[in-house]
Each structure stands twice: as C-alpha cells, then as structure tokens.
N, C-alpha and C positions, 0 to 999 in steps of 0.2 A: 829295600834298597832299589833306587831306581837304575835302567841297562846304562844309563850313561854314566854313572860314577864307575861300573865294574866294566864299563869298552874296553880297557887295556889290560882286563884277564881272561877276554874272552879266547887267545890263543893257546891260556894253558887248559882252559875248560873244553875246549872244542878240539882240544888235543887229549884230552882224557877221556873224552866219552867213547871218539873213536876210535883209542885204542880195547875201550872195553867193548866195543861192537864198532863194527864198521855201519853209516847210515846216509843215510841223503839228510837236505837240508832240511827241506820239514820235520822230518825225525829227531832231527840235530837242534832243530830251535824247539821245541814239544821238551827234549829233555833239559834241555836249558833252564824251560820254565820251569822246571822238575828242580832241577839246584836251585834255584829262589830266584831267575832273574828273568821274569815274569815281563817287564816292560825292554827287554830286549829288541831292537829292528832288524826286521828281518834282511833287511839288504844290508846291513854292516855286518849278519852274521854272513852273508854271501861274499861281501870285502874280505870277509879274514879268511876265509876259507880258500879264496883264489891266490890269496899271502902266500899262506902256509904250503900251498902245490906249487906255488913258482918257487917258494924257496925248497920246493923239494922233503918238507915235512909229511907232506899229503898225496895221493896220486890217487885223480878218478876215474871212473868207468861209464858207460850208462847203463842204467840196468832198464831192462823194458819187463814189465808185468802184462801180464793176457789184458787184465782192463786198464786202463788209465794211461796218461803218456809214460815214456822215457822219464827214470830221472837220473840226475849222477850220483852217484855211490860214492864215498870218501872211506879210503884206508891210509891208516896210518904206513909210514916206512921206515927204516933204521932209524935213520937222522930224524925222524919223528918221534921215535921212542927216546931220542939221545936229547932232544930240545925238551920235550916231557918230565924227563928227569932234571934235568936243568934246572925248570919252572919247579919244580917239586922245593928243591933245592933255597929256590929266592921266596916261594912261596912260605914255606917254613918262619924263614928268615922276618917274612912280612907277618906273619901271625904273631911273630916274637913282641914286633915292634906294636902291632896294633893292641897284643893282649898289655904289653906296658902302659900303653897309653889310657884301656881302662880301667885299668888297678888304680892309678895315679889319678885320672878324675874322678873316680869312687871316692876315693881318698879325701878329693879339695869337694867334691859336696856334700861326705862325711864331716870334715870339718866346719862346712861353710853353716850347713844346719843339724847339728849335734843331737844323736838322739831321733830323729827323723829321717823315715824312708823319703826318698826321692825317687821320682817315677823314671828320669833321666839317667840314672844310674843301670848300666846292663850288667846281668848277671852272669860271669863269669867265671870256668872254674882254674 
C-alpha cells in the first residue's frame, strides 16, 4: 500500500510509535517503513508531526549527540495518550468496516467464479 492512501493515519501511527519510544523524525520515518508504509514522504511525516505539538499531542526537545547535528526529539503528552486512545477506538471500528468489506468481495468473486481460487481475493481471518 502506497504512503498516500494511509496520509490520514499517519497521526495515529506516529502517535503510537512514540508513545512506545520517544524518536526524532528519521527514527520516526525508519519505523514507519517497519509498519508497511514504506513510500511514505518524509516532509508530510514532518507536517504531522508539527500538527500533533501545536495541537499539544506532542512536545520536542533537541537532542544533540557528540557526533552529528541537533535533532528534535518527539514525546508523547497526556492529551497524546488521550487522542491515541481515541484513534484506537475509530481504528478498530475501521478494521470492522474494512474486514466486512473483504468477506463480502470474497464472497461476490466466490460466486462470480465457482469452484476457483482468485488471486484478488485476500486472506482473511
């Protein structure tokens, strides 16, 4: 799946990693590609990121290491854990909808060709 179909969950993902580890953006986009979303841009994952501290989800720091520049550091806050859960919440809700919607075309190209696997068909439990 390519970053721009999953752009509008890149807030609960980028909200979940750093609640599991606080990171800077390089680390941020490295793990991204780690959850499957491999053609992600790095400067929209930079847009959400400055979302998510305006809206007070996020709060950075810089962190300097002996070699290499400055970079900022992203921690999650209350109201980050509280939007986290939230997204958990509609997340779910979204898997409900999407796992229906593969049952149902499993179904119409189980009927459409009887008896034959289709490649189109995903496997789902």
């Amino acid at each position: 799946m390519h970053g721009r179909e999953l752009r509008g969950l890149l807030h609960p993902f980028l909200l979940l990693l750093i609640f599991e580890r606080p990171g800077h953006g390089y680390d941020l986009i490295d793990r991204l590609r780690d959850l499957g979303l491999a053609d992600v841009e790095s400067g929209h994952v930079y847009r959400v990121l400055r979302g998510l501290e305006r809206d007070r989800s996020l709060v950075s720091g810089w962190e300097t290491a002996e070699a290499g520049p400055a970079r900022r550091c992203y921690q999650l806050t209350a109201k980050g854990r509280d939007d986290l859960r939230s997204w958990t919440v509609q997340l779910a809700q979204l898997d409900q909808v999407i796992g229906a919607c593969l049952r149902r075309s499993a179904g119409a190209f189980q009927r459409a060709h009887p008896g034959g696997a289709d490649r189109y068909v995903a496997a789902r439990p």
